[in-house]
C-alpha positions as CSV (number, residue, x, y, z in Angstrom):
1,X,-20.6,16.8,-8.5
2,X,-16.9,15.9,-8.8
3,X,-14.9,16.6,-11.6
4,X,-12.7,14.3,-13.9
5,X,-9.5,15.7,-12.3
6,X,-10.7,14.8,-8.4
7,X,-11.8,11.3,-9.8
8,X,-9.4,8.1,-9.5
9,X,-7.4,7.3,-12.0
10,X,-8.1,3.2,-12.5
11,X,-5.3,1.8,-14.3
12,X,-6.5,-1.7,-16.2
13,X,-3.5,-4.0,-17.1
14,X,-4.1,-7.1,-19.6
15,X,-1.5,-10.1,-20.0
16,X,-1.5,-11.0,-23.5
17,X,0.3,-13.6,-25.5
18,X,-0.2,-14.4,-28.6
19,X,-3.8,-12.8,-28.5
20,X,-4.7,-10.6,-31.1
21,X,-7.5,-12.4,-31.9
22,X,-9.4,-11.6,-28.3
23,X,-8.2,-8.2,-28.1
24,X,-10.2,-6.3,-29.9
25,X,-13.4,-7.5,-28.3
26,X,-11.8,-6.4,-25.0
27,X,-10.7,-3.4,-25.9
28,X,-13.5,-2.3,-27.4
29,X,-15.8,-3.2,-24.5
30,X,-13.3,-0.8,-22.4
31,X,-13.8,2.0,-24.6
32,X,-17.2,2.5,-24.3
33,X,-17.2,2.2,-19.8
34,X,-19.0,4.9,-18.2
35,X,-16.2,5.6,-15.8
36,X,-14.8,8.3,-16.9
37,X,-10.6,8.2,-15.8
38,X,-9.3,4.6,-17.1
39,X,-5.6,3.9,-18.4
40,X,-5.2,0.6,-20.0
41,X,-2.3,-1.2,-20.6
42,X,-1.5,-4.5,-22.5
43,X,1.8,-6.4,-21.4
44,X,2.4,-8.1,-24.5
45,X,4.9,-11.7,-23.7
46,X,6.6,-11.8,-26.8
47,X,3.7,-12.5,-29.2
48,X,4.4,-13.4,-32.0
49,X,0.7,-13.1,-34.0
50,X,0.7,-9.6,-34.7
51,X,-0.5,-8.2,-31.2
52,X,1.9,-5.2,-31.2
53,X,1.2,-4.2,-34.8
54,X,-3.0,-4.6,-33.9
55,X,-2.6,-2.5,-30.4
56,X,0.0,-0.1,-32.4
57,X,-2.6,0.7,-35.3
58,X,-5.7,0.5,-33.8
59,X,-5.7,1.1,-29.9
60,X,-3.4,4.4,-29.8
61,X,-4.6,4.8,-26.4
62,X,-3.5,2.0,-25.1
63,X,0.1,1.9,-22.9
64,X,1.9,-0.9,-24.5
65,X,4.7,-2.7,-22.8
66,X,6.6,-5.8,-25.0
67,X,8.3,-8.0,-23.1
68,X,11.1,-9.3,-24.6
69,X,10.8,-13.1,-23.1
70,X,7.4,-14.6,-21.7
71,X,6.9,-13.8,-18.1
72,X,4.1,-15.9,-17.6
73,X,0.6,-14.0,-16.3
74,X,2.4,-13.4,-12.8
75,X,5.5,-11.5,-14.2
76,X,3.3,-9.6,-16.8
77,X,0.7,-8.4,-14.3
78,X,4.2,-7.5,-12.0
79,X,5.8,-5.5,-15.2
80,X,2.1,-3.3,-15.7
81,X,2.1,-2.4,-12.1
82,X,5.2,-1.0,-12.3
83,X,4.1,1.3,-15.2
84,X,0.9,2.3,-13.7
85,X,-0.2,5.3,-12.6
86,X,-3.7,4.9,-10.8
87,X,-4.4,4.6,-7.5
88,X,-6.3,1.8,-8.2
89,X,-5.7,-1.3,-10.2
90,X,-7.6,-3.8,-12.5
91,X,-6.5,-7.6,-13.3
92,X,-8.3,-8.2,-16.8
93,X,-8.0,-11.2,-18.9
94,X,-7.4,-10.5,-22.3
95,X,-10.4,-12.7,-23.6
96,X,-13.1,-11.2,-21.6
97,X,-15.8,-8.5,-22.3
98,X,-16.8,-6.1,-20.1
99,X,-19.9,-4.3,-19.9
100,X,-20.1,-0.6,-20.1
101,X,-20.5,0.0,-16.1
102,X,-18.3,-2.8,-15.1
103,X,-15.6,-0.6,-14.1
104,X,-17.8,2.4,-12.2
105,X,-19.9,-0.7,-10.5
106,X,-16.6,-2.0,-8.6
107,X,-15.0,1.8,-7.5
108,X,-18.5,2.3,-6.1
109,X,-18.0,-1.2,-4.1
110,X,-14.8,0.5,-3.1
111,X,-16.2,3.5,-2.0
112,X,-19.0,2.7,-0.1
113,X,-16.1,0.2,1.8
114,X,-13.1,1.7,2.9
115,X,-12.3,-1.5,4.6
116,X,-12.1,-3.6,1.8
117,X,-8.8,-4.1,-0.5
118,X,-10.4,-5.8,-3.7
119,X,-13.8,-5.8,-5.3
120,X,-14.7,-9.0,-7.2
121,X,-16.5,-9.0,-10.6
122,X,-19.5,-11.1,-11.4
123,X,-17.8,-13.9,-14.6
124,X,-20.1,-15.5,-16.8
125,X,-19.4,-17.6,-19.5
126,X,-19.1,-15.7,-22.7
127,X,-20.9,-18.2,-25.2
128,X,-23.3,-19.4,-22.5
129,X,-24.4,-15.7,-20.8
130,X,-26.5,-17.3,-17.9
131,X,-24.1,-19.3,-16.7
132,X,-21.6,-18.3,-13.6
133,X,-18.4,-18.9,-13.8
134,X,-17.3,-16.8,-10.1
135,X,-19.4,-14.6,-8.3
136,X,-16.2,-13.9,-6.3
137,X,-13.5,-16.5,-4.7
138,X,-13.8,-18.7,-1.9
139,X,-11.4,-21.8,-0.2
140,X,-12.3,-24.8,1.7
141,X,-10.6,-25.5,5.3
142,X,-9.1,-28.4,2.6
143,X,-7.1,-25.7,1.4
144,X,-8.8,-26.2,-2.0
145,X,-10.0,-22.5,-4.1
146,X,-13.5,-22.9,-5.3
147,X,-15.1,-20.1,-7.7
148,X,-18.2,-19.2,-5.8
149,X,-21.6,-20.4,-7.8
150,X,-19.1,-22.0,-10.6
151,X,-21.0,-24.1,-13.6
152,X,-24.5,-22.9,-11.9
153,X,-27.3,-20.8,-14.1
154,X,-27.3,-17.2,-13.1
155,X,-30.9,-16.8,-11.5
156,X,-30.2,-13.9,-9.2
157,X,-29.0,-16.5,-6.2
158,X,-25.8,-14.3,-6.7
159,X,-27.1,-10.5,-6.6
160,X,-26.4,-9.5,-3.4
161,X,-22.9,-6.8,-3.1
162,X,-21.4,-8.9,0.2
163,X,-18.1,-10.3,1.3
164,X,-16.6,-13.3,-0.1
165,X,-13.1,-14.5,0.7
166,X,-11.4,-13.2,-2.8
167,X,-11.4,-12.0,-6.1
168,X,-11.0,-14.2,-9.4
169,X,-7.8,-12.4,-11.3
170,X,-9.7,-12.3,-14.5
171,X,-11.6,-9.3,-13.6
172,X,-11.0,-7.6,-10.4
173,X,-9.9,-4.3,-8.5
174,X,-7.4,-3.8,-5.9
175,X,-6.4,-1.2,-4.2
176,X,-2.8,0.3,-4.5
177,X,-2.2,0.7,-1.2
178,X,-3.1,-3.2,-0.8
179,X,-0.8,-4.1,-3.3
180,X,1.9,-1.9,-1.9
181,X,2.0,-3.4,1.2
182,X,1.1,-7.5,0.6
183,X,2.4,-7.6,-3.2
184,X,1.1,-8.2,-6.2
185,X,1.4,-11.9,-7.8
186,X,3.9,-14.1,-7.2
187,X,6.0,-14.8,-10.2
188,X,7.5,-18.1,-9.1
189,X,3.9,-19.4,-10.0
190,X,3.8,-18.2,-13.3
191,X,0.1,-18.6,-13.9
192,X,-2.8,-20.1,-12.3
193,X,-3.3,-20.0,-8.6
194,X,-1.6,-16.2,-8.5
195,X,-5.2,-14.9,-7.4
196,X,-5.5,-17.6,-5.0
197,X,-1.9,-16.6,-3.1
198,X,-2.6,-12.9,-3.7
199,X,-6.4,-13.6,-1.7
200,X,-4.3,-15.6,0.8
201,X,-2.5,-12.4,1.6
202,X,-4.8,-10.1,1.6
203,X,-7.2,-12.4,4.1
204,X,-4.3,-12.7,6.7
205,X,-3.0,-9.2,6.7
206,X,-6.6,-8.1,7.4
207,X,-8.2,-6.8,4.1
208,X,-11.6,-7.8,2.6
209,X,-13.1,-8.2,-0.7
210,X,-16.1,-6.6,-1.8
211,X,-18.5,-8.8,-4.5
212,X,-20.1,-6.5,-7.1
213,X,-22.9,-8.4,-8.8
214,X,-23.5,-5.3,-11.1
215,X,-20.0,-5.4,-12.3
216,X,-20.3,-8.0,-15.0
217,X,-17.9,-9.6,-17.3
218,X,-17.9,-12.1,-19.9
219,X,-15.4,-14.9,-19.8
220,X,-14.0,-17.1,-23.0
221,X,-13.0,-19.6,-20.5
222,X,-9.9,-21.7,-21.3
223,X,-9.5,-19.4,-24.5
224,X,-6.0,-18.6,-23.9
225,X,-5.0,-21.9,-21.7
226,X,-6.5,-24.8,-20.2
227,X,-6.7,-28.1,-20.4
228,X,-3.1,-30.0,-20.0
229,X,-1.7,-27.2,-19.1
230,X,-4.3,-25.7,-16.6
231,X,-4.0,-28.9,-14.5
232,X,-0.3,-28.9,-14.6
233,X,-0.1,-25.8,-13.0
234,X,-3.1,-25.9,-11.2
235,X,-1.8,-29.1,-9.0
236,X,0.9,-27.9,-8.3
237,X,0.7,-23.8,-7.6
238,X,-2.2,-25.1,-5.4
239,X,0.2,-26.9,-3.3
240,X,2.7,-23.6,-3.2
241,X,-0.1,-21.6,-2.4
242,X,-1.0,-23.7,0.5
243,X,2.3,-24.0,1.9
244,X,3.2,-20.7,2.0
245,X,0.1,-19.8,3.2
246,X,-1.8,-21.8,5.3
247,X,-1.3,-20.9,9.1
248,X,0.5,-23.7,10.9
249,X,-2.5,-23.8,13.7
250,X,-4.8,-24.5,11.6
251,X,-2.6,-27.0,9.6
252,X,-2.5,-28.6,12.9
253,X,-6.1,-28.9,13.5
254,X,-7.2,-29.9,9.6
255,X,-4.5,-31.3,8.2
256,X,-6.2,-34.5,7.7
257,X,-8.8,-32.5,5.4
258,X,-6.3,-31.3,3.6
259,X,-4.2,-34.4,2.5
260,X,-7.6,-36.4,2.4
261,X,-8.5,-33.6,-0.3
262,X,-4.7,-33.6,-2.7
263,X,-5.9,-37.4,-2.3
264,X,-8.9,-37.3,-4.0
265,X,-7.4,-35.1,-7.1
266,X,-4.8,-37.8,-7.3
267,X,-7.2,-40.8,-7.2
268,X,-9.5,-39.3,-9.4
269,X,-6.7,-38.5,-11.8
270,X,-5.4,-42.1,-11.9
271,X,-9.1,-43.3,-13.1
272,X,-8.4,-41.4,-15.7
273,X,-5.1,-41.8,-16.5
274,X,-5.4,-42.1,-20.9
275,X,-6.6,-38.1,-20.4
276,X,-3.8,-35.8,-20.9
277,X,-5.2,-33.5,-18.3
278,X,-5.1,-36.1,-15.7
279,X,-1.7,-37.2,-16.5
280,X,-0.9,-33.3,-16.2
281,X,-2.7,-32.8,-13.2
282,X,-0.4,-35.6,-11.3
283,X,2.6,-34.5,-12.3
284,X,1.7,-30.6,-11.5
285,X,0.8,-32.3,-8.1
286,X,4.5,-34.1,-8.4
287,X,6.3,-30.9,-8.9
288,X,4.4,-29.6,-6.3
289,X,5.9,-31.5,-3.8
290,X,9.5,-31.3,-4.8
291,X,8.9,-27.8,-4.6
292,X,7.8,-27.5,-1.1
293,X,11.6,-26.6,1.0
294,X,11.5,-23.3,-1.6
295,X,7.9,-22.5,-0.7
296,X,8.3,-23.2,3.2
297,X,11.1,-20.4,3.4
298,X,8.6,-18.5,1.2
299,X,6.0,-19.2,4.1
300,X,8.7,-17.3,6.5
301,X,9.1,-14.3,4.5
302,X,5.5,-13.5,4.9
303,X,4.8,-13.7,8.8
304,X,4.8,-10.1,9.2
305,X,1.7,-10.2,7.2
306,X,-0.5,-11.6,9.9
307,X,-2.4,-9.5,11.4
308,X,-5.7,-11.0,12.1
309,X,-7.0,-14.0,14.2
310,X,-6.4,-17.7,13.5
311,X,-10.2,-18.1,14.5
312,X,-11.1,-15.6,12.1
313,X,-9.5,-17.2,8.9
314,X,-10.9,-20.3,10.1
315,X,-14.6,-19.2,10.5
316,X,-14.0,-18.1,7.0
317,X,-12.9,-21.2,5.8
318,X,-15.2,-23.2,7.3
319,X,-18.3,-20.9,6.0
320,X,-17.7,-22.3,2.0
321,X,-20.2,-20.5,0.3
322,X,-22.2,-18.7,3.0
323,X,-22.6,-15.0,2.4
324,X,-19.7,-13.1,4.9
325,X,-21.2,-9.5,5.1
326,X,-23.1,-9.8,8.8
């Protein structure tokens, strides 16, 4: 049996802002996981509800980090890296609750494959406990992210440990050496869509991600953003993502599926134009688009990244929701 000192060292980093009111339940869920090496650390972005004095007096443990201006998620999760010292690293949201093997359930994932660079949690919805929120990441050939088994009722459809295209940033595990040699997020995205850049990456230079079912988390979706602001940034860091992503072959060959998809977000935002989310959602699309000459050269500076087929990514993208483990 191996000892403490021969196990990993998981290091667990949580952006927070203005969230002392989630932390505890967080924390407190972390305390009590069955794995026994785990350093947490909360980047605090200049909160300014008593986060530091909460962590301070009642989470010694805890490695804090204050930023002195907000960083967004991106530049938060960037600055906890940096501190780290585990070989392997956990994204966690700071209004999620973990249960006790969540952590030990996704090293296992990694240990029994060496070939994958990310385990992905199972997230359920933390007032409404049978119902999925992402039983791991997937994208369309559109180019649009989808949260596998999203808004469905958790009836075991979902219990099978299998590849999936990515990891939801909420609650997920990556590899170091990954990280080391893609990146972590993206900081010109501030938040939203950082998870669906850093899968991106990970896809094209060849890694895989693992879905633990057993590793389960409990999400208070939207706690701690959403709605006007969620579209903003959603339409248009999925239109970043895409272009510094997406390979130019396939571009080519489904391009059509692609615009006919940003189409339909538009249309259906213009129905409902009187909803501030809408209204948000077009104009993230709009800045999207004025943004694209940065994010092309951005596209450029990650060629050396490709290391795998254009037919494989596509087969991928093309499967949706079917399981990827054969």
């Amino acid at each position: 049996m191996r000892s403490n000192a021969d196990t990993p060292l998981l290091s667990v980093i949580i952006p927070n802002w203005n969230g002392a009111h989630h932390l505890p339940l967080c924390l407190d869920a972390l305390r009590e996981q069955t794995y026994p090496r785990i350093e947490i650390i909360v980047v605090d972005n200049a909160s300014t509800d008593g986060s530091r004095e909460l962590l301070r007096t009642h989470y010694p443990e805890v490695r804090t980090l204050v930023l002195k201006h907000n960083l967004g998620l991106t530049g938060a999760m960037n600055r906890g890296l940096e501190m780290a010292r585990g070989e392997l690293i956990a994204s966690l949201n700071n209004d999620t609750q973990v249960t006790p093997i969540w952590a030990a359930q996704l090293l296992y994932a990694l240990q029994r494959h060496p070939e994958a660079g990310m385990a992905a949690s199972k997230i359920l919805l933390f007032d409404r406990r049978d119902v999925l929120h992402s039983a791991g990441d997937t994208c369309g050939i559109d180019g649009i992210p989808i949260n596998r088994g999203v808004w469905q009722r958790d009836e075991g459809q979902f219990d099978r440990e299998e590849y999936v295209w990515g990891a939801c940033g909420g609650a997920a595990l990556y590899r170091r050496k990954m990280l080391e040699d893609i990146g972590f997020f993206d900081e010109d995205l501030f938040m939203y869509c950082e998870d669906v850049d850093l899968n991106w990456r990970a896809q094209l230079a060849g890694y895989r991600c693992i879905f633990m079912p057993q590793a389960i988390v409990y999400h208070k979706l939207s706690a701690t953003g959403g709605g006007k602001i969620a579209s903003y940034f959603t339409g248009r860091n999925t239109i970043w993502v895409l272009a510094k992503n997406y390979p130019e072959a396939l571009w080519q060959r489904h391009w059509q599926a692609i615009v006919r998809a940003q189409w339909r977000i538009a249309s259906e935002a213009l129905k409902a134009w009187r909803g501030e989310a809408a209204r948000a959602r077009l104009r993230g699309q709009l800045a999207g688009l004025l943004g694209l000459p940065h994010w092309l050269k951005k596209r450029r500076q990650i060629q050396h990244l490709f290391r795998v087929s254009i037919e494989t990514i596509e087969q991928q993208l093309l499967a949706q929701e079917r399981p990827t483990n054969q």
